[in-house]
N, CA and C of each residue as an Amber inpcrd file, in Angstrom:
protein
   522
  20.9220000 -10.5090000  -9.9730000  21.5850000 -11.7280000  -9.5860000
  23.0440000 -11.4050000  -9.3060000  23.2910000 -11.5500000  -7.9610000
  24.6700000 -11.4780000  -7.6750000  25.6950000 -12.6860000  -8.2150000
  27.1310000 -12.2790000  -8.4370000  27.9570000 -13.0600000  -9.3440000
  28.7780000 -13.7210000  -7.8300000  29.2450000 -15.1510000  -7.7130000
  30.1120000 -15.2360000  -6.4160000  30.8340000 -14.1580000  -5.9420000
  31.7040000 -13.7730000  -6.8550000  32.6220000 -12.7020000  -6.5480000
  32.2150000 -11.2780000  -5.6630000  31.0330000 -11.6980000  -6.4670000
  29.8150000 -10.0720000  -5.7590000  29.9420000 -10.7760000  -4.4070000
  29.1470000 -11.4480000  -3.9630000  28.8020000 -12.2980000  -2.7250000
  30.0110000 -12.2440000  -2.0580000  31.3290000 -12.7600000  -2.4450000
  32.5320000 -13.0550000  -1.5730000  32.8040000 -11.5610000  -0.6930000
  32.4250000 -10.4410000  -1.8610000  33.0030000  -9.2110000  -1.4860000
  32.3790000  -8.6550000  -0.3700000  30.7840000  -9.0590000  -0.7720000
  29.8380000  -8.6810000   0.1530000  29.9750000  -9.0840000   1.9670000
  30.5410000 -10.3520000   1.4820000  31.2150000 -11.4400000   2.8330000
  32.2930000 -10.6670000   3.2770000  33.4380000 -10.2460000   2.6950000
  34.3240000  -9.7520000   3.4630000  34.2030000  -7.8990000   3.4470000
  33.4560000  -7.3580000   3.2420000  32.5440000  -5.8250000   3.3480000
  31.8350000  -6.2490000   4.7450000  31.3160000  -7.0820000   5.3730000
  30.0350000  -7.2710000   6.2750000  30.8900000  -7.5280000   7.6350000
  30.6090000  -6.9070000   8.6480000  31.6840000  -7.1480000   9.9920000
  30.9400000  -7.8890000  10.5580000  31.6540000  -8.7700000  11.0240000
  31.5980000 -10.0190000  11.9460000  31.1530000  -9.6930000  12.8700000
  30.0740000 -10.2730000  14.0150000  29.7750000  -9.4690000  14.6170000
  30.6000000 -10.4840000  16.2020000  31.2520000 -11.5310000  16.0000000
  32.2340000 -12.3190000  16.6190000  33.2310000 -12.7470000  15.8670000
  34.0050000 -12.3940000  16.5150000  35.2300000 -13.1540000  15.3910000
  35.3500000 -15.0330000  15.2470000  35.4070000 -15.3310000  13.8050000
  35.4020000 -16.6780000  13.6080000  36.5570000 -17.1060000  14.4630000
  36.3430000 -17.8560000  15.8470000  36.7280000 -18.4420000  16.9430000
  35.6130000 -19.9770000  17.0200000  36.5590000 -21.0650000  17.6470000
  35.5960000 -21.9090000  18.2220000  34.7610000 -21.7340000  18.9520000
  33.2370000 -22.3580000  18.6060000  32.3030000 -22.4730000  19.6760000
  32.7480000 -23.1620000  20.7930000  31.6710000 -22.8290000  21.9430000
  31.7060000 -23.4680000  23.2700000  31.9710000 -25.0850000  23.0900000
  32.2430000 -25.9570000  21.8930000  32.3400000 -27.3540000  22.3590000
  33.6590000 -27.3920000  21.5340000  34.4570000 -26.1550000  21.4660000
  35.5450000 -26.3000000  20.6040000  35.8070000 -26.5130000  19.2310000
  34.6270000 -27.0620000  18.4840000  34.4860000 -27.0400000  17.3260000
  34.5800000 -26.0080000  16.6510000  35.6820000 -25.6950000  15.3250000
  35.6390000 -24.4270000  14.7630000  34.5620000 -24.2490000  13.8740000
  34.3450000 -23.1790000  13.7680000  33.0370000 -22.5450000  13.0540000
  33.1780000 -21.3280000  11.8310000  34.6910000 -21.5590000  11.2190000
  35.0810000 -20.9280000   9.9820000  34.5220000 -21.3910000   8.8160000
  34.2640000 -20.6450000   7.6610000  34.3240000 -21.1080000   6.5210000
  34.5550000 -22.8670000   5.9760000  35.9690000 -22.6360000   6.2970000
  36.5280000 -24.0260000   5.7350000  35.6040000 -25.2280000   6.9410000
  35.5260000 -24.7170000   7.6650000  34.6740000 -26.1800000   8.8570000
  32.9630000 -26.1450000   8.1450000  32.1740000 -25.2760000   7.4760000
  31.5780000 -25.1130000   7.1160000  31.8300000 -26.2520000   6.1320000
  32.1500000 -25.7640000   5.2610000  32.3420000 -26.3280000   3.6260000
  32.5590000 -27.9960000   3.9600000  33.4260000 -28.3260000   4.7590000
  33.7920000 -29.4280000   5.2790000  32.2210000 -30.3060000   5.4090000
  31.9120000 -29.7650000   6.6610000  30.3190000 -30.2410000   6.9840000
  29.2530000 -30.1580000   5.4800000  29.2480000 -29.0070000   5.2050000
  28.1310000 -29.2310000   3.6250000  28.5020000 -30.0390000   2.8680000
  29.8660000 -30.2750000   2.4510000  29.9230000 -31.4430000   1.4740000
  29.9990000 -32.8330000   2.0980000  30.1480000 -32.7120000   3.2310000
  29.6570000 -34.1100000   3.9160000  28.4410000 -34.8410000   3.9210000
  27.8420000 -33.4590000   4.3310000  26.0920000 -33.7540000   4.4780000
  25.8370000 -34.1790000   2.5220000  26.4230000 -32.9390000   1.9220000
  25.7930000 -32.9570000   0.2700000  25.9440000 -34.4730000  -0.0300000
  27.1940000 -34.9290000   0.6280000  27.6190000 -36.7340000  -0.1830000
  26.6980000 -37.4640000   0.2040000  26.6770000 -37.3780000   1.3450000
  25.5620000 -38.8440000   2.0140000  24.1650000 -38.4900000   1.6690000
  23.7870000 -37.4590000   1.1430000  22.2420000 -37.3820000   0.5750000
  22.1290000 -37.2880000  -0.5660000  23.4180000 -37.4810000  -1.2820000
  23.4500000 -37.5130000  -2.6360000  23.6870000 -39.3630000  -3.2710000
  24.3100000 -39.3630000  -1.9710000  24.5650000 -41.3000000  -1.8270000
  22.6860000 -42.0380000  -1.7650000  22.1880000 -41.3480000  -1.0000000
  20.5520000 -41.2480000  -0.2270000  19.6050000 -41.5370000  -2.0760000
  19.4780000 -40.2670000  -2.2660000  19.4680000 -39.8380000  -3.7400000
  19.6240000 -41.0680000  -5.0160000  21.3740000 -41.6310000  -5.1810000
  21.2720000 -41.8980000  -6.3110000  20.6510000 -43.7820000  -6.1590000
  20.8290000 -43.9120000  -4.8440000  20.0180000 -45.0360000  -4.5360000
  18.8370000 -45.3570000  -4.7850000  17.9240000 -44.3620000  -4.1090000
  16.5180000 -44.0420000  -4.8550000  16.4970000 -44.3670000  -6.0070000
  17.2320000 -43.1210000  -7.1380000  17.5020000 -43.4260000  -8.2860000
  17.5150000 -44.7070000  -9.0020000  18.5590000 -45.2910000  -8.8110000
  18.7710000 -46.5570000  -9.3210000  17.4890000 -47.5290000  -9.5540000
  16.9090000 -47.3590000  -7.8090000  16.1510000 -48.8320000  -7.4110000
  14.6980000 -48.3150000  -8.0440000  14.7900000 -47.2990000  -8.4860000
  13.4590000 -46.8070000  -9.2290000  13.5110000 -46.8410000 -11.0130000
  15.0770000 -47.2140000 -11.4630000  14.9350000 -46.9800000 -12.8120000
  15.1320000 -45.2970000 -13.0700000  15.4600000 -44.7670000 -12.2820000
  15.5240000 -43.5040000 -13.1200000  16.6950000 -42.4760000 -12.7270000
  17.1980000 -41.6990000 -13.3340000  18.7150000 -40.7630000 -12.9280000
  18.2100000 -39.6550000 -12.2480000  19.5350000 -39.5780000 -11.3690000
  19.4770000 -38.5170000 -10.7880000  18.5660000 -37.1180000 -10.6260000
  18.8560000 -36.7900000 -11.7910000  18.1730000 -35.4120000 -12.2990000
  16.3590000 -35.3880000 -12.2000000  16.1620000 -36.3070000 -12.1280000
  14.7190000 -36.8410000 -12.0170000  14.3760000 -37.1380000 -10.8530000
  15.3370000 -37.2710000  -9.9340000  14.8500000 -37.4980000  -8.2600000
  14.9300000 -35.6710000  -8.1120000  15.8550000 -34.5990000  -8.5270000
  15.9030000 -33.4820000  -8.3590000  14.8010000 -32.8880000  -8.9560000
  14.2730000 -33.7970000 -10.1910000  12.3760000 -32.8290000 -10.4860000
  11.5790000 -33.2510000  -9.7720000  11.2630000 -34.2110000  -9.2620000
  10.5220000 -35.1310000  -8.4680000  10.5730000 -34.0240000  -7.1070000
  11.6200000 -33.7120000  -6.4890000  11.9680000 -33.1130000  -5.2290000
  10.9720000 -31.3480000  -5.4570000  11.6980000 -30.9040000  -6.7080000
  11.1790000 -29.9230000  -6.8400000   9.4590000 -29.8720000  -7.5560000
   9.0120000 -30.9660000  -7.8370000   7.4270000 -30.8190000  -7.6240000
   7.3560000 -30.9280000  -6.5650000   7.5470000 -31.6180000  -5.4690000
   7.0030000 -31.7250000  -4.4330000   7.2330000 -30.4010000  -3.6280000
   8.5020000 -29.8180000  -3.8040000   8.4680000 -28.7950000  -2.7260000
   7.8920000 -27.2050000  -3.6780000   7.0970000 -27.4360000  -4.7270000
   6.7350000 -26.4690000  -5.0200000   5.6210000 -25.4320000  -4.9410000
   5.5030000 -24.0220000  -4.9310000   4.5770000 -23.6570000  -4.2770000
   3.4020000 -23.1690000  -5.1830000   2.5800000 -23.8770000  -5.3890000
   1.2810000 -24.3140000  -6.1860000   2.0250000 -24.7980000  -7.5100000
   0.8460000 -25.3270000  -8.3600000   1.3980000 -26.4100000  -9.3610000
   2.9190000 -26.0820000 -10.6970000   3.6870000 -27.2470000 -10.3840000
   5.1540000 -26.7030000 -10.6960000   4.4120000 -27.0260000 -12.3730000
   5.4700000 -26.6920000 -13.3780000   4.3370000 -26.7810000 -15.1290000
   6.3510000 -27.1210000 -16.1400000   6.1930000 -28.0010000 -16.4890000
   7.3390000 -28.2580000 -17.5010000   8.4720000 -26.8890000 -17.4700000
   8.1550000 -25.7320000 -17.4780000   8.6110000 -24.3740000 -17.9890000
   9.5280000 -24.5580000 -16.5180000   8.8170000 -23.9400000 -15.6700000
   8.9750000 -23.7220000 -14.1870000   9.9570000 -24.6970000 -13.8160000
   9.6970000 -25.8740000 -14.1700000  11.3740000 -27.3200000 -13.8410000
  11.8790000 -26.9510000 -14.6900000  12.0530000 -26.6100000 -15.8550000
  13.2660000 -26.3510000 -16.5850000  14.0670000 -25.5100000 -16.1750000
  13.3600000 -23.9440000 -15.6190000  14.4020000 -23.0330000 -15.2850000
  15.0230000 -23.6420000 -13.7200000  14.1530000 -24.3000000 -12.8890000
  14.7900000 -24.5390000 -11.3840000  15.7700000 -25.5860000 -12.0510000
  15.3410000 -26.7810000 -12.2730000  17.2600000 -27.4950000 -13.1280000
  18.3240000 -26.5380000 -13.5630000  17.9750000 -25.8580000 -14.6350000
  18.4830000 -25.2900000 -15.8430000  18.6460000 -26.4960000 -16.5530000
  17.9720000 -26.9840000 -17.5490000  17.7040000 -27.9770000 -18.7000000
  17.8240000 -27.5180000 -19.8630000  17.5990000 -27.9790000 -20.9080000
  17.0750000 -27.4420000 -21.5240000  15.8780000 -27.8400000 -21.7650000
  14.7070000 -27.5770000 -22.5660000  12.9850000 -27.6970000 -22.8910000
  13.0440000 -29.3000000 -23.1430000  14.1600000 -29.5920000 -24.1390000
  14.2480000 -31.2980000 -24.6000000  14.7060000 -32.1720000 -23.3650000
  15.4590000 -31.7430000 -22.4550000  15.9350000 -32.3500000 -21.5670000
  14.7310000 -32.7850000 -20.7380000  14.1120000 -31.6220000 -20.1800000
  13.0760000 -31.5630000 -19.6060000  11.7870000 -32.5810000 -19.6010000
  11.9000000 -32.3040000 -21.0860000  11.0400000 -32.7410000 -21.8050000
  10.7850000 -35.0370000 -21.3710000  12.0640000 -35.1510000 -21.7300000
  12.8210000 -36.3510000 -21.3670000  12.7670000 -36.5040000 -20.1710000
  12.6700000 -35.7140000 -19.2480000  12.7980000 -36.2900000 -17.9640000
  11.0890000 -36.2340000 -17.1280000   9.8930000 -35.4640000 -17.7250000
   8.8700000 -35.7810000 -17.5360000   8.5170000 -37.2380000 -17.7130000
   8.9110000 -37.4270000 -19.0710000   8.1610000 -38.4210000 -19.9250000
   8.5280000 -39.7590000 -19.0220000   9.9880000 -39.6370000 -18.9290000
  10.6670000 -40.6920000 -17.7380000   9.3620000 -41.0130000 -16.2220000
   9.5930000 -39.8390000 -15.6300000   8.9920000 -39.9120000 -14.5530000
   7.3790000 -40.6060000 -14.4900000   6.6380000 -39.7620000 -15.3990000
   5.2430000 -40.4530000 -15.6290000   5.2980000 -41.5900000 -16.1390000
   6.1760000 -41.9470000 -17.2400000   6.4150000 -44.0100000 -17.6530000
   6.6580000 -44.8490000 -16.2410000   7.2800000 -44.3070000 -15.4010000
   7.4120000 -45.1080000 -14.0770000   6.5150000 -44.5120000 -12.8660000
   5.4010000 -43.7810000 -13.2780000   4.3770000 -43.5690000 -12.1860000
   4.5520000 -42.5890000 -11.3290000   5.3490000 -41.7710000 -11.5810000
   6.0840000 -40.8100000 -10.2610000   5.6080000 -39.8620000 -10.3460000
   5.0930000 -39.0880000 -11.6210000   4.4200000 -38.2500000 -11.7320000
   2.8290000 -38.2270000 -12.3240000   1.9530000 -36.9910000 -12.5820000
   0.9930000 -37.0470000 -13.5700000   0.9290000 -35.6750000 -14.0260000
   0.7340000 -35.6960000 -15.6160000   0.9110000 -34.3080000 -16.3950000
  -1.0480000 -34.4640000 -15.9880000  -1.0070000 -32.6630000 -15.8690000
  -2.5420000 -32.6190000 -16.0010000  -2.9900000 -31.5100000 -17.0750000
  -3.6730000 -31.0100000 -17.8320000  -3.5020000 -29.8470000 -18.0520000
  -5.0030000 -29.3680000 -17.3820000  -5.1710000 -28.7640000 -17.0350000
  -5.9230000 -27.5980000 -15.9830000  -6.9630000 -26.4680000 -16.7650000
  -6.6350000 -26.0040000 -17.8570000  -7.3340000 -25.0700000 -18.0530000
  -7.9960000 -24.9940000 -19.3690000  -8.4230000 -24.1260000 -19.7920000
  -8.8140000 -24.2200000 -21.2640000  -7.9570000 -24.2680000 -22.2180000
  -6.7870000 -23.5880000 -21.8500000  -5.5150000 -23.4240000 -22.4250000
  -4.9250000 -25.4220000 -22.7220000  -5.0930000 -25.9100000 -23.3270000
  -4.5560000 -27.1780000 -23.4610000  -2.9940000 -27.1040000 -23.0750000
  -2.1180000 -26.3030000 -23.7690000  -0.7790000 -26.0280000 -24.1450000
  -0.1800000 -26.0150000 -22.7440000  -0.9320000 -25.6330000 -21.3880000
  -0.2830000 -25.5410000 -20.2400000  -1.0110000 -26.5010000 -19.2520000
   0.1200000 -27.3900000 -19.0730000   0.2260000 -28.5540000 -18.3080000
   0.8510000 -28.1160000 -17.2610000   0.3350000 -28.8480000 -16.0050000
   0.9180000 -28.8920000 -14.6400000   1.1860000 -30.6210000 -14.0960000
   2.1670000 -30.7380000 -13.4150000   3.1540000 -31.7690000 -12.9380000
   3.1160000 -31.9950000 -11.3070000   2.1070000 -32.7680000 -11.0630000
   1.5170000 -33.4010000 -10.0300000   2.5030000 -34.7310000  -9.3390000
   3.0730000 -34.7170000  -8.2600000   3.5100000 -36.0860000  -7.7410000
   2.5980000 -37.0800000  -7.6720000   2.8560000 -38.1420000  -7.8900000
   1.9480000 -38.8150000  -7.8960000   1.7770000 -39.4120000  -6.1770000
   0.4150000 -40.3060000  -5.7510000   0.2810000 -40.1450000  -4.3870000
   1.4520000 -41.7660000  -4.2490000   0.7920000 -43.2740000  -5.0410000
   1.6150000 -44.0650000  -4.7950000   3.1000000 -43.6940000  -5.0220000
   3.7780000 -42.9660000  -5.5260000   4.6410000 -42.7200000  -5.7670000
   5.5740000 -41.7810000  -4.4070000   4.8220000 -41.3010000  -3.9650000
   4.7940000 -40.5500000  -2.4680000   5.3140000 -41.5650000  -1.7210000
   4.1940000 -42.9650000  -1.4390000   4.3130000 -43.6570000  -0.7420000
   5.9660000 -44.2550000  -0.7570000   5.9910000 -45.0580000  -2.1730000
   7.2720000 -45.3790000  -2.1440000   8.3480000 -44.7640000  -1.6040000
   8.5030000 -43.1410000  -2.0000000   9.7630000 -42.5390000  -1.5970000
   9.6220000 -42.1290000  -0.2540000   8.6720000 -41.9220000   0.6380000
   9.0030000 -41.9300000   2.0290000   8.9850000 -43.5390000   2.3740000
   8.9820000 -44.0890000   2.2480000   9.6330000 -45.6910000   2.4530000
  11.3260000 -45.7500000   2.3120000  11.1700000 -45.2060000   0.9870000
  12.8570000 -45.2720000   0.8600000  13.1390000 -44.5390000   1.5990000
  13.2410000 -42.9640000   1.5180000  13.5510000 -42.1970000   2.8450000
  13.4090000 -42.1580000   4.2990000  12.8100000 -42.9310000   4.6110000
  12.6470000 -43.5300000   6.0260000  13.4550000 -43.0210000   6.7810000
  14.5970000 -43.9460000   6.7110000  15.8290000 -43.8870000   7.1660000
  16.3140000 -42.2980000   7.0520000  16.3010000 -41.5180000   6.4730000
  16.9810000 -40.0110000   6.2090000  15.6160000 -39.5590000   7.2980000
  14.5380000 -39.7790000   7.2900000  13.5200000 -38.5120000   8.2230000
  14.1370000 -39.0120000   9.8840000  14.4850000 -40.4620000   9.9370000
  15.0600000 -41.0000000  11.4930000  16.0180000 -40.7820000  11.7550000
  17.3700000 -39.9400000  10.8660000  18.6550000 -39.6470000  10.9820000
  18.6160000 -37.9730000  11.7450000  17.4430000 -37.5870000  10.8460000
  16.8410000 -36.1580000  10.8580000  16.3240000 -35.3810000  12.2380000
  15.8030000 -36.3410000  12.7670000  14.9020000 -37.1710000  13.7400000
  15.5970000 -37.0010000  14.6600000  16.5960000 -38.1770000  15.2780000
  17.9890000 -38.1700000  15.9390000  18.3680000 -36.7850000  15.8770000
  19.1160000 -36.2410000  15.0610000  19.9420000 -35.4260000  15.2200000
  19.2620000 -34.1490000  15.7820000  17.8520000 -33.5810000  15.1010000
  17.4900000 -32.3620000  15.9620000  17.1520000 -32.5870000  17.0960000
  17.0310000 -33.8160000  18.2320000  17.0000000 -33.9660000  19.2980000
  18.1490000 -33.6480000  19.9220000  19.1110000 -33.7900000  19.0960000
  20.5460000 -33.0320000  19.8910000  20.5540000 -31.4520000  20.3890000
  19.2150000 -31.2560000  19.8340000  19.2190000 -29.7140000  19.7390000
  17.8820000 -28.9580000  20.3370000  18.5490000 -27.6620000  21.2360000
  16.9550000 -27.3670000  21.6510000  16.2300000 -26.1660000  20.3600000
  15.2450000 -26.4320000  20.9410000  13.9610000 -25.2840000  19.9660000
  14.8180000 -24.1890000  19.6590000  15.2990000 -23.0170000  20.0450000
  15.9940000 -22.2570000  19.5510000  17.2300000 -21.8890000  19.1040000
  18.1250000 -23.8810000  19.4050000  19.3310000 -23.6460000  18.0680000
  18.5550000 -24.6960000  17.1210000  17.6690000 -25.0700000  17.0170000
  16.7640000 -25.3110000  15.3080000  16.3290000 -24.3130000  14.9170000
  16.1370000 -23.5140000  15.2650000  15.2270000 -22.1490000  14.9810000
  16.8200000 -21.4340000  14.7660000  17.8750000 -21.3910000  14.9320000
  19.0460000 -20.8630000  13.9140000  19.4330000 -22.0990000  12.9770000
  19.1500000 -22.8250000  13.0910000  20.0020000 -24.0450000  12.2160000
  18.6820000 -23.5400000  10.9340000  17.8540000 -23.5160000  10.9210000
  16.9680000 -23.4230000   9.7470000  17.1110000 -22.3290000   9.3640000
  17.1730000 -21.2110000  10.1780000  17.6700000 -19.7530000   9.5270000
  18.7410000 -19.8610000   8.6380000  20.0010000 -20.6270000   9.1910000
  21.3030000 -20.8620000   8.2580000  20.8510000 -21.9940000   6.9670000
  19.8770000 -22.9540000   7.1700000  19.6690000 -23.5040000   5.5380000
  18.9710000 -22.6900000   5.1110000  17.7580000 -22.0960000   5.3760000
  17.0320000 -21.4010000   4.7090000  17.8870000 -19.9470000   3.5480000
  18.8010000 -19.3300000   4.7870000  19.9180000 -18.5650000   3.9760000
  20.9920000 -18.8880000   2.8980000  21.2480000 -20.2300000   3.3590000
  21.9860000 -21.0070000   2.5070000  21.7510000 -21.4000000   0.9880000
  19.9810000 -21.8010000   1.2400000  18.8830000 -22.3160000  -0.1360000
  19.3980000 -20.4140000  -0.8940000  18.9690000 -19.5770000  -0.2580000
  18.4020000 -18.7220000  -0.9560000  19.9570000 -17.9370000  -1.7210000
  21.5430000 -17.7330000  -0.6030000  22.3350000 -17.6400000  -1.7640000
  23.2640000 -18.5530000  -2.6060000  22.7160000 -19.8110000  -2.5050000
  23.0650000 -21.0560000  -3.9030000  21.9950000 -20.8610000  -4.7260000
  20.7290000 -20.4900000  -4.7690000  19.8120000 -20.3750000  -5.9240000
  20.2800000 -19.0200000  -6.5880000  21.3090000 -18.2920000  -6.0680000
  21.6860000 -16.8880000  -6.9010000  22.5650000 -17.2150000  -7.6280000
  23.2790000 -18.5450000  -7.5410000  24.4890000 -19.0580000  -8.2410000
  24.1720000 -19.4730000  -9.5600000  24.5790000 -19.2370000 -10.4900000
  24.1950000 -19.6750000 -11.9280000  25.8080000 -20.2350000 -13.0510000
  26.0980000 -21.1350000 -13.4230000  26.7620000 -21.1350000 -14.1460000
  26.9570000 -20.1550000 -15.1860000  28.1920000 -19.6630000 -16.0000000
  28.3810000 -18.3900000 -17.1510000  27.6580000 -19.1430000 -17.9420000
  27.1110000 -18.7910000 -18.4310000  26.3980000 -18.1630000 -20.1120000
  25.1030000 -18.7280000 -19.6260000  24.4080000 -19.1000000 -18.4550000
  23.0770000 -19.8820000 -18.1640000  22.3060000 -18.3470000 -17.6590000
């Protein structure tokens, strides 16, 4: 696991293969215009987010387990959300129990093993949140029409790169 500092160094070790200059519509395309745009985007889907939240009865952190069952790849299990949060087991623990009291989820356990449970979205619960999200898949919608097939095909390269060095980021002592 690289430390930021590792990463920053790695960033300024790696040659540019254009120098950070404006693109063709003049818009700069440095760092800081970066950061600018991500925490723009981060607010208004975090605005998106705590709305959900609210109108469902439940915090934040629970639309972020909710997100991560759904985008997980075969069945996500109490353990597995704890480390993608970083929780702790009780936290965790608390925020299952939340989710299934309001229908959002279902604990199953699967095997002979009783002790290991897996964490299923639930389907009405599906329904609801693409209702609420509506509006975010038609914003989504809009905007990659601004764009042809092969600058989406870099725009997803850059989140996809993006997901993978913020999941290297860890708070000290976690």
């Amino acid at each position: 696991m690289a430390t930021a500092d590792e990463r920053a160094e790695r960033v300024r070790e790696t040659p540019s293969e254009a120098p950070e200059a404006p693109e063709a519509s003049g818009a700069p395309t440095d760092l800081h215009a970066f950061a600018v745009r991500l925490r723009r985007m981060n607010g208004e889907i975090n605005r998106l987010v705590h709305g959900f939240a609210g109108d469902q009865g439940l915090h934040a952190t629970d639309v972020q387990a909710l997100a991560a069952i759904l985008d997980a790849d075969g069945p996500m299990t109490p353990k597995r959300l704890r480390e993608h949060l970083g929780l702790t087991s009780g936290a965790v623990t608390a925020c299952v129990d939340r989710l299934e009291r309001a229908g959002h989820i279902r604990r199953v356990r699967e095997s002979a093993d009783r002790r290991v449970v897996h964490l299923y979205y639930a389907e009405d619960a599906r329904s609801a949140a693409r209702s609420y999200f509506r509006p975010l898949a038609e914003a989504t919608r809009a905007a990659r029409a601004r764009f042809t097939e092969d600058e989406l095909s870099v725009v997803l390269r850059f989140l996809g790169a993006m997901g993978e060095e913020l999941s290297e980021i860890h708070p000290p002592g976690r």
